[in-house]
Backbone as ProteinMPNN parsed JSONL, in Angstrom:
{"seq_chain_A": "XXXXXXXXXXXXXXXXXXXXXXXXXXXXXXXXXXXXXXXXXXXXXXXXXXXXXXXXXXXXXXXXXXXXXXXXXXXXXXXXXXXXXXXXXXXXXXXXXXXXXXXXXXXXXXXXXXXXXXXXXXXXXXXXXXXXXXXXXXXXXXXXXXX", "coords_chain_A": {"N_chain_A": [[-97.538, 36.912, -55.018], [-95.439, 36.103, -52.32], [-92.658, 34.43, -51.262], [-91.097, 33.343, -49.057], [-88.325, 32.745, -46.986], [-87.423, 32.15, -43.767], [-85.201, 32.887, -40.955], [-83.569, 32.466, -37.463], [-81.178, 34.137, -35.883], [-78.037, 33.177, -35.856], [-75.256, 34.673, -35.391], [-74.946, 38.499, -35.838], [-73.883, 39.859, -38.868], [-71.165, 41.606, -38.986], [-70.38, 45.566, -38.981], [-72.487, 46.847, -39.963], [-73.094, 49.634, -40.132], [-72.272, 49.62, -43.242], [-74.486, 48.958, -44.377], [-77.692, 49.286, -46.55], [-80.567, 51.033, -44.48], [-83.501, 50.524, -42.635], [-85.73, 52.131, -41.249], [-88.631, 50.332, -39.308], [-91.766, 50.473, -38.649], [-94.957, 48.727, -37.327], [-98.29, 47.345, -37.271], [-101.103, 45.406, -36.318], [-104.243, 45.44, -37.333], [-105.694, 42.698, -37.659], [-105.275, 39.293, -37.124], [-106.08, 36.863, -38.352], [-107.353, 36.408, -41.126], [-104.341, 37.994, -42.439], [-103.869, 41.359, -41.753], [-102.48, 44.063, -42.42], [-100.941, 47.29, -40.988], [-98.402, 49.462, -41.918], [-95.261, 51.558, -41.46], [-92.844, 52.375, -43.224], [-89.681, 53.564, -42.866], [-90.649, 56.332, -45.028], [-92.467, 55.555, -45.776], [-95.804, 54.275, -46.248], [-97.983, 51.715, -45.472], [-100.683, 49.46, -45.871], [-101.367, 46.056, -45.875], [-101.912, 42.98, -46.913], [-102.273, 39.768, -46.252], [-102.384, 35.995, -47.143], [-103.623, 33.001, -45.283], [-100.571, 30.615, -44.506], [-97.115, 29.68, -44.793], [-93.913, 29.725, -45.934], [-94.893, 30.513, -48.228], [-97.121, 32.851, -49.829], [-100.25, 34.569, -50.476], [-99.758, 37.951, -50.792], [-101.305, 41.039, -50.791], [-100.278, 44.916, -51.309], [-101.244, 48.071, -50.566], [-100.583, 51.458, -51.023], [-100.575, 53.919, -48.28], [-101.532, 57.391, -46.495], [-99.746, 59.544, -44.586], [-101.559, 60.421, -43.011], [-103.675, 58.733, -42.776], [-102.658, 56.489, -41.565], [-101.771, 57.018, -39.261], [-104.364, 57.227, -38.203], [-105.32, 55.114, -38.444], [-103.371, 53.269, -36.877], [-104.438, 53.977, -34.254], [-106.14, 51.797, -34.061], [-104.652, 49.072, -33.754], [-104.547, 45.893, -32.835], [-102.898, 44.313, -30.238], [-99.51, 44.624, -29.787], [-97.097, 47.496, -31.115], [-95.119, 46.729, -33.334], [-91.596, 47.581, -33.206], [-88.954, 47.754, -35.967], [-85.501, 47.815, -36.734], [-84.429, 47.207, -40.229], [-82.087, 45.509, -42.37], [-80.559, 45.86, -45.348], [-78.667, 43.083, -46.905], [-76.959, 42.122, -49.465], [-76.502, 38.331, -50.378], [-76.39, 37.356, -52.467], [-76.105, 37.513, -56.337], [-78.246, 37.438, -57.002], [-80.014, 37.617, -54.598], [-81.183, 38.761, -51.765], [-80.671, 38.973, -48.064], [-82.733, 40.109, -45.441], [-81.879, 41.323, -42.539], [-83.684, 41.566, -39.588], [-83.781, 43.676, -37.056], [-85.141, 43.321, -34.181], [-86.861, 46.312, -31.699], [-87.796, 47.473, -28.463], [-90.134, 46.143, -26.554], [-90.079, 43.541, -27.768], [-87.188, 43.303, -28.304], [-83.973, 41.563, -27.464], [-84.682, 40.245, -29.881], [-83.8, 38.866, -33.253], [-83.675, 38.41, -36.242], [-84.091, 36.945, -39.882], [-84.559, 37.372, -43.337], [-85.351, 36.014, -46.635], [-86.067, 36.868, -49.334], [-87.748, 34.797, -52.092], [-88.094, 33.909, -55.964], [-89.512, 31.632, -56.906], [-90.698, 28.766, -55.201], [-89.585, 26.279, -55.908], [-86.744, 27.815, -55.961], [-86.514, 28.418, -53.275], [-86.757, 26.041, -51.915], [-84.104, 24.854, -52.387], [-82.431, 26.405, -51.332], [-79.877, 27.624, -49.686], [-78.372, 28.676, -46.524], [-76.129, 31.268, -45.39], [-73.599, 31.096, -43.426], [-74.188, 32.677, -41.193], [-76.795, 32.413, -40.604], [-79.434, 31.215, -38.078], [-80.976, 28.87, -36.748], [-83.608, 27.645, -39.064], [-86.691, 28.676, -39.279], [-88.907, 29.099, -40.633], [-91.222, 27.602, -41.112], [-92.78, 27.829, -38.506], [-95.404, 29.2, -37.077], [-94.286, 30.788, -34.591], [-92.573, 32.956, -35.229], [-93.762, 34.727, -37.127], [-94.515, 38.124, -37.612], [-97.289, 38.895, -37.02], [-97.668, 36.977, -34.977], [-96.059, 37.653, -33.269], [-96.736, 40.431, -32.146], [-98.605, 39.513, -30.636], [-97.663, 38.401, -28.373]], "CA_chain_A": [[-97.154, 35.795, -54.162], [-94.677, 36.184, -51.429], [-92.314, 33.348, -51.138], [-89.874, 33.545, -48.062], [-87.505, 31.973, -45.577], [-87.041, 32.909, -42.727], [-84.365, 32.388, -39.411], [-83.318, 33.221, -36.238], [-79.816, 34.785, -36.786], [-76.748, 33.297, -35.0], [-74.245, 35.869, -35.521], [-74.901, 39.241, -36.551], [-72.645, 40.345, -39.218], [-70.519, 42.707, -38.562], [-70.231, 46.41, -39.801], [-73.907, 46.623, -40.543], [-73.582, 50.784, -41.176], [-72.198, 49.808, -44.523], [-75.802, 48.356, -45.425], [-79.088, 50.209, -46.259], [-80.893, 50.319, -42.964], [-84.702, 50.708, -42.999], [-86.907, 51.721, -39.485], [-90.021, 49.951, -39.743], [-93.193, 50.446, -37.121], [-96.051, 47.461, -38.155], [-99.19, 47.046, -36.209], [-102.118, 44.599, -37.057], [-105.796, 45.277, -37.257], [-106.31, 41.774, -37.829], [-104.501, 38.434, -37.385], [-106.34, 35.912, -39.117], [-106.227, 36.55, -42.101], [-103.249, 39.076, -41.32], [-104.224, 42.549, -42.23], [-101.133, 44.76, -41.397], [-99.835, 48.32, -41.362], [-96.815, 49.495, -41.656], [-94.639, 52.652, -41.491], [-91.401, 51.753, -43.664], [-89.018, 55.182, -43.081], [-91.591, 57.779, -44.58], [-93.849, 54.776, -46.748], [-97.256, 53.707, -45.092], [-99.363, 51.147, -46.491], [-101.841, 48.082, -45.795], [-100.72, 44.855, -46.668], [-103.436, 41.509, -46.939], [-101.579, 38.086, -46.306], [-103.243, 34.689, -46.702], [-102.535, 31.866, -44.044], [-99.364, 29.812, -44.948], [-95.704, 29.792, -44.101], [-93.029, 30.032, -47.39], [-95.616, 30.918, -49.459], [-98.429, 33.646, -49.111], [-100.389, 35.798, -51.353], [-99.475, 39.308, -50.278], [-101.713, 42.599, -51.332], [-99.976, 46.27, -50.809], [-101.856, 49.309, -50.764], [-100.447, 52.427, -50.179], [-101.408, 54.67, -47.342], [-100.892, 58.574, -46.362], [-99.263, 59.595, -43.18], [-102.848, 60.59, -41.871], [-104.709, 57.216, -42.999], [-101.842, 55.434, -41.488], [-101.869, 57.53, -38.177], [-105.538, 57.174, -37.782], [-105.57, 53.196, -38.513], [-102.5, 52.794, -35.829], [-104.987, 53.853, -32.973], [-107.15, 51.01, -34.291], [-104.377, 47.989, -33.826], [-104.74, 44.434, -31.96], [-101.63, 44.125, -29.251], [-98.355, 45.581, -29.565], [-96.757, 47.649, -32.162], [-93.636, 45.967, -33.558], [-90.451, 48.257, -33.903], [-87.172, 47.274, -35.777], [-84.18, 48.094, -37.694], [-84.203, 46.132, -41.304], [-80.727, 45.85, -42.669], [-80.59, 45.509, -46.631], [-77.548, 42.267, -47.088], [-76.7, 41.256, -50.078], [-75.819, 37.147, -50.042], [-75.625, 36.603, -54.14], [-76.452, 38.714, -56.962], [-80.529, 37.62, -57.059], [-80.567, 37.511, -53.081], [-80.984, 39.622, -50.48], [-81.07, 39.0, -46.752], [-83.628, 40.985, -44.977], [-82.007, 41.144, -41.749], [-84.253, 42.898, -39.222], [-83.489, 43.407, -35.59], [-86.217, 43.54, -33.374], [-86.335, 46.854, -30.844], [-89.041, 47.733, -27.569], [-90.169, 44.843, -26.262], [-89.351, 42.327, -28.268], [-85.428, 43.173, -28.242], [-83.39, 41.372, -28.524], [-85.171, 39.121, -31.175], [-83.153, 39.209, -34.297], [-84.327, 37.247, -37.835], [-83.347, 36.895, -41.14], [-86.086, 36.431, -44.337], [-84.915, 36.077, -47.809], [-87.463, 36.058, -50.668], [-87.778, 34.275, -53.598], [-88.825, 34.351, -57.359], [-90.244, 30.59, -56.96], [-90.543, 27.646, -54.385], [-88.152, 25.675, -56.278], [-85.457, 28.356, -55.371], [-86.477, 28.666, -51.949], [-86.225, 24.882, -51.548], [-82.648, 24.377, -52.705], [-81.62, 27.541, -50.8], [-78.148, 26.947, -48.762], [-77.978, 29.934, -45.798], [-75.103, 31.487, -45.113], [-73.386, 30.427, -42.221], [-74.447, 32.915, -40.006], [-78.077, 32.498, -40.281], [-79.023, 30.161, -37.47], [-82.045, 28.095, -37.279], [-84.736, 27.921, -40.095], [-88.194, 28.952, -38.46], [-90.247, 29.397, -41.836], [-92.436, 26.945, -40.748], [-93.116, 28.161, -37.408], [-96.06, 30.573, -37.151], [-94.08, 31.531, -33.862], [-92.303, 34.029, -35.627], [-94.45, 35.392, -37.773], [-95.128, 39.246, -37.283], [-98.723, 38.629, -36.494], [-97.798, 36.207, -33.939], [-94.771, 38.091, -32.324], [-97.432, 41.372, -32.082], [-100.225, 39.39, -29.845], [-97.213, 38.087, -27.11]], "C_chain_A": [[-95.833, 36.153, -53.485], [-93.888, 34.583, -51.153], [-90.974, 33.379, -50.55], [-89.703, 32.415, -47.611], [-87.012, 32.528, -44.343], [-86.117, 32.181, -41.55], [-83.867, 33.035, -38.59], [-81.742, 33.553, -36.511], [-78.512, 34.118, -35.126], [-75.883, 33.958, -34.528], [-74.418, 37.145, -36.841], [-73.94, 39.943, -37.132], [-72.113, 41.395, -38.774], [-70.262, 44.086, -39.79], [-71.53, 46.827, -40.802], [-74.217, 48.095, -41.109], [-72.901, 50.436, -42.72], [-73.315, 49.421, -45.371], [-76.853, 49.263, -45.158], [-79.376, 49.64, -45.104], [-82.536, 51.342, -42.775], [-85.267, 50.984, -41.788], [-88.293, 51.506, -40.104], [-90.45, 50.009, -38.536], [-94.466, 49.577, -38.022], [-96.992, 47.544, -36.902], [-99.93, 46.483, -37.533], [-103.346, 45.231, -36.714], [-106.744, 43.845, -37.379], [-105.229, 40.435, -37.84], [-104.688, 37.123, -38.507], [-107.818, 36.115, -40.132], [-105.548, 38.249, -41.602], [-103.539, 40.547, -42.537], [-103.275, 44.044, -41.284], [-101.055, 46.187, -42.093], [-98.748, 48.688, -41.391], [-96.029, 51.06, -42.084], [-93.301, 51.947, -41.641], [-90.436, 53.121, -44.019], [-90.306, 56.045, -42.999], [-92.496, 56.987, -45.836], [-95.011, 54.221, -45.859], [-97.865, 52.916, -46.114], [-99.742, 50.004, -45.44], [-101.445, 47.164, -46.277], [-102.066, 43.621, -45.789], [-102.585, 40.552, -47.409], [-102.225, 37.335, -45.615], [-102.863, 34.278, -45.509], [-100.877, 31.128, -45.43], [-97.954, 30.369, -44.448], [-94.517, 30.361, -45.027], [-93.887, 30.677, -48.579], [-96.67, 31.58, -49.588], [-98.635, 34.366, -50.235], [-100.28, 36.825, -50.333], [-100.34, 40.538, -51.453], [-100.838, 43.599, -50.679], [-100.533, 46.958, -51.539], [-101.796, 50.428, -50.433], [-101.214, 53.246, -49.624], [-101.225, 56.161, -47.439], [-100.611, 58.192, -45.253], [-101.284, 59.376, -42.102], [-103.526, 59.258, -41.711], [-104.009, 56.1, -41.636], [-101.925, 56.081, -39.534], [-103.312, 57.675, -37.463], [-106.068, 55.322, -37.508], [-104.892, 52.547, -37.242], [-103.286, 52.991, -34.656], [-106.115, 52.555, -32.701], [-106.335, 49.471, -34.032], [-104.426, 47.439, -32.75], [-103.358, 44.398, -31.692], [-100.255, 44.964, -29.789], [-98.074, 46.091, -30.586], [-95.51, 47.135, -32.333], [-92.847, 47.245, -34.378], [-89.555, 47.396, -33.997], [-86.634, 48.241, -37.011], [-83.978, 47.607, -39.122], [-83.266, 47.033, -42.216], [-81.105, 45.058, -44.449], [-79.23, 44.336, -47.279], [-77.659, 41.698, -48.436], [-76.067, 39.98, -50.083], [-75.905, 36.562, -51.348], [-76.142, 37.657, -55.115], [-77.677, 38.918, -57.372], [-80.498, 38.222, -55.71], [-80.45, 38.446, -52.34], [-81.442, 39.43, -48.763], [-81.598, 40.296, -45.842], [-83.347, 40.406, -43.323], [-82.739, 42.266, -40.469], [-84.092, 42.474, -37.269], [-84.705, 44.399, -34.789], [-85.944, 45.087, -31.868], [-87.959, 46.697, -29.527], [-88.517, 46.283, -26.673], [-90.011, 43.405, -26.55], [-87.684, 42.149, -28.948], [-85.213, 42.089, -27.338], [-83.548, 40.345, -29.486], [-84.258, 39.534, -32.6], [-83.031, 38.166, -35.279], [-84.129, 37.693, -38.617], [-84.377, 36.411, -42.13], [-84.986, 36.568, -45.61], [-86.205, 35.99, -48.51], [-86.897, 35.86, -51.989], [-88.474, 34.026, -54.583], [-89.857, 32.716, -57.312], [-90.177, 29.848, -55.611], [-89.486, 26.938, -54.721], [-86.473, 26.532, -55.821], [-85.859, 28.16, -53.828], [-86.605, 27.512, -51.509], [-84.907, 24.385, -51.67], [-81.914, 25.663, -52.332], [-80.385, 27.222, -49.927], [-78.25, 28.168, -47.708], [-76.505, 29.876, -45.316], [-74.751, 31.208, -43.599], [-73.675, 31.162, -40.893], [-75.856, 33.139, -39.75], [-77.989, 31.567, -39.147], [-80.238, 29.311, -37.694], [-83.408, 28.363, -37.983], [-85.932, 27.97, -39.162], [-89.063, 29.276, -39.291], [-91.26, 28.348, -41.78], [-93.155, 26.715, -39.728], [-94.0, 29.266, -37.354], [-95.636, 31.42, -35.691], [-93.737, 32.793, -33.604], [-92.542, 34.745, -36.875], [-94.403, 36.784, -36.957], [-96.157, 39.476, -36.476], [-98.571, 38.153, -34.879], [-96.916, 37.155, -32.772], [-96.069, 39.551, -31.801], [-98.751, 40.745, -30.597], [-99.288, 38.574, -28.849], [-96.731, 39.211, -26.258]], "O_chain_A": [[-95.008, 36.576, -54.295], [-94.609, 33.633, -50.849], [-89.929, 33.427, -51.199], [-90.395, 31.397, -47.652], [-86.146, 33.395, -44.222], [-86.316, 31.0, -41.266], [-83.639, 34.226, -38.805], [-81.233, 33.069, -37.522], [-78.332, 34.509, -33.973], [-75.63, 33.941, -33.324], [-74.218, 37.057, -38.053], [-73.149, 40.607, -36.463], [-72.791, 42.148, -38.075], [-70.043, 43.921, -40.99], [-71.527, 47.048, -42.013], [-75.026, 48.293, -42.015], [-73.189, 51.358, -43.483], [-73.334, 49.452, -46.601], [-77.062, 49.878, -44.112], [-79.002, 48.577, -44.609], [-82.605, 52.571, -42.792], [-85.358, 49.985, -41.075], [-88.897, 52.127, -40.978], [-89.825, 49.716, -37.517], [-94.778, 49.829, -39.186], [-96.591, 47.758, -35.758], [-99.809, 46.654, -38.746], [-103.395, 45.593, -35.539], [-107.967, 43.758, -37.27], [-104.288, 40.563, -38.622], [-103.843, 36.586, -39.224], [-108.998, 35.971, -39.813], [-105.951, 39.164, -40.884], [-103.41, 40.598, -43.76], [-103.37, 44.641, -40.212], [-101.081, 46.37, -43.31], [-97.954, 48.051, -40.699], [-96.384, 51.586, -43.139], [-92.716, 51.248, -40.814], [-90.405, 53.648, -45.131], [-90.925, 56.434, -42.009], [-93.104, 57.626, -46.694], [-94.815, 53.76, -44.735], [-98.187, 53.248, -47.255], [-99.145, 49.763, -44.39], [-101.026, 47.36, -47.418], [-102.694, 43.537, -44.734], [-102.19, 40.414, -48.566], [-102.619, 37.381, -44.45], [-102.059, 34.835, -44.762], [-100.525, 31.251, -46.603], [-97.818, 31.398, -43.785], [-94.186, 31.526, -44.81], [-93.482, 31.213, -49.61], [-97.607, 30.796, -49.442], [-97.734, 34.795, -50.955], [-100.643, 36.644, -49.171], [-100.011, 40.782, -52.614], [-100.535, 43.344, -49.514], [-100.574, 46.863, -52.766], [-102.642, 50.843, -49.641], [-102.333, 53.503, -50.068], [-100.714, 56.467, -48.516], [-100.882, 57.106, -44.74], [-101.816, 58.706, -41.217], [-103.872, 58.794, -40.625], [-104.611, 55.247, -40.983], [-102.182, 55.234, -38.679], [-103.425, 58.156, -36.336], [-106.804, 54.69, -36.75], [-105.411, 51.632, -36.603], [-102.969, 52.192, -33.774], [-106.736, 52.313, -31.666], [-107.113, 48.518, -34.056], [-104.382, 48.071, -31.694], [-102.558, 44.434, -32.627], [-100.41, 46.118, -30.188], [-98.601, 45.481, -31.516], [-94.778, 47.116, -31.344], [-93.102, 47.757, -35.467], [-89.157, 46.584, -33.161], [-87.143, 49.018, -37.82], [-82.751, 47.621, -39.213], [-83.296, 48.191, -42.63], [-81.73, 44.017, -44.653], [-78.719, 44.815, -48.291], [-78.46, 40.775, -48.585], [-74.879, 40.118, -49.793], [-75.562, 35.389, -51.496], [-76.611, 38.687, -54.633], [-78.205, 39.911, -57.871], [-80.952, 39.363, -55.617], [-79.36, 39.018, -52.318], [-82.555, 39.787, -48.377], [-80.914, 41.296, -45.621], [-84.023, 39.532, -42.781], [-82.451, 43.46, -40.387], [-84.24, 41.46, -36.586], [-85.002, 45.594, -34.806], [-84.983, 44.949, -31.111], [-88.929, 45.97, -29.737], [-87.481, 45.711, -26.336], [-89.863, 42.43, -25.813], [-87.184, 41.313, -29.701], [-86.07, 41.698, -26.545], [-82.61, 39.642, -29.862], [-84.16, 40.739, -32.835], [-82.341, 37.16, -35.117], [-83.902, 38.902, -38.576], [-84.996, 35.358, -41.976], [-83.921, 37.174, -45.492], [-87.149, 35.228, -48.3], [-86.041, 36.41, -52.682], [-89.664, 33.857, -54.318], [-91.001, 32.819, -57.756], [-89.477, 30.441, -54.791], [-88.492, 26.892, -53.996], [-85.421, 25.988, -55.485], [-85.015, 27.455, -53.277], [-86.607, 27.618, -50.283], [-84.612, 23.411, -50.978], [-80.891, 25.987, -52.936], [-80.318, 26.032, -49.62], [-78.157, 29.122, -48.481], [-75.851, 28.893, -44.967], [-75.608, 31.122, -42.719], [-73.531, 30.654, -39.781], [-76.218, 33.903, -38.855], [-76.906, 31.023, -38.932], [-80.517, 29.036, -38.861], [-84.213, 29.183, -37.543], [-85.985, 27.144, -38.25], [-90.099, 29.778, -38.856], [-92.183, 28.404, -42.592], [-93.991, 25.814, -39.661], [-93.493, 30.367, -37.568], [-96.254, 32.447, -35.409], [-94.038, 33.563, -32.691], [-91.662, 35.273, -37.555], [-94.267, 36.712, -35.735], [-96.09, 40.106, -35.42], [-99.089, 38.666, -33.887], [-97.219, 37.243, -31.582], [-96.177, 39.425, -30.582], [-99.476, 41.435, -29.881], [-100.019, 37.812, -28.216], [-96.318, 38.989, -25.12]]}, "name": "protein", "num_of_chains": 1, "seq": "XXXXXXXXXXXXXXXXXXXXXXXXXXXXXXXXXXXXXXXXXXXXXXXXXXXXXXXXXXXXXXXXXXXXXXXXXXXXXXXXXXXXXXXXXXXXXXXXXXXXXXXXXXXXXXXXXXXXXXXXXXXXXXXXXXXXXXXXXXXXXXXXXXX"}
């Protein structure tokens, strides 16, 4: 189970080479239900997420380079490149900030995940997240991939 938050980011912190910093490439083969690849650095896999918003079952299945380079000629609308910055914001949490590049620059969002619902309802964001959009399938992956 996958159990995020997600938001559009007001102000990006500053001094971001002091944080891990991840290039991800994602394409879909499928939106509904969302059937995604993904090239994370030099990891490839398949990932199977229900519908829903905060709360999703999530499958991962890793890929090889080749599987993963043969599947990418197979995806539905754009491929989504970004940047995802590793932030620590307490000593469970981590902000997954990821800045959008290509065509959907300059989009720039913020997920956190969490161990239950109950945490991720009494969550507080730090002040430079900006507005909550976890219940918007606007910015979903899926969705951002087929504008």
């Amino acid at each position: 189970m996958e159990i995020e938050r997600k938001y559009l980011v007001s102000d990006i912190p500053e001094h971001l080479e002091i944080y891990p910093c991840r290039q991800i490439e994602q394409g879909y083969l499928n939106t509904s239900p969302v059937v995604r690849i993904r090239k994370d650095n030099d990891k490839y896999e398949l990932t199977y997420k229900s519908k829903g918003h905060m709360a999703r079952i999530e499958y991962n299945l890793p890929l090889t380079k080749e599987a993963y380079g043969h599947l990418l000629t197979k995806i539905d609308g754009r491929l989504i490149q970004k940047k995802r910055y590793m932030i620590p914001i307490s000593s469970e949490l981590t902000a997954e900030l990821d800045i959008f590049e290509g065509e959907l620059a300059p989009l720039t969002l913020v997920e956190v995940e969490f161990s239950s619902e109950e945490e991720a309802n009494t969550f507080t964001a730090p002040e430079w997240f900006g507005e909550d959009v976890t219940f918007s399938g606007e910015y979903h992956n899926s969705h951002l991939s087929q504008i």
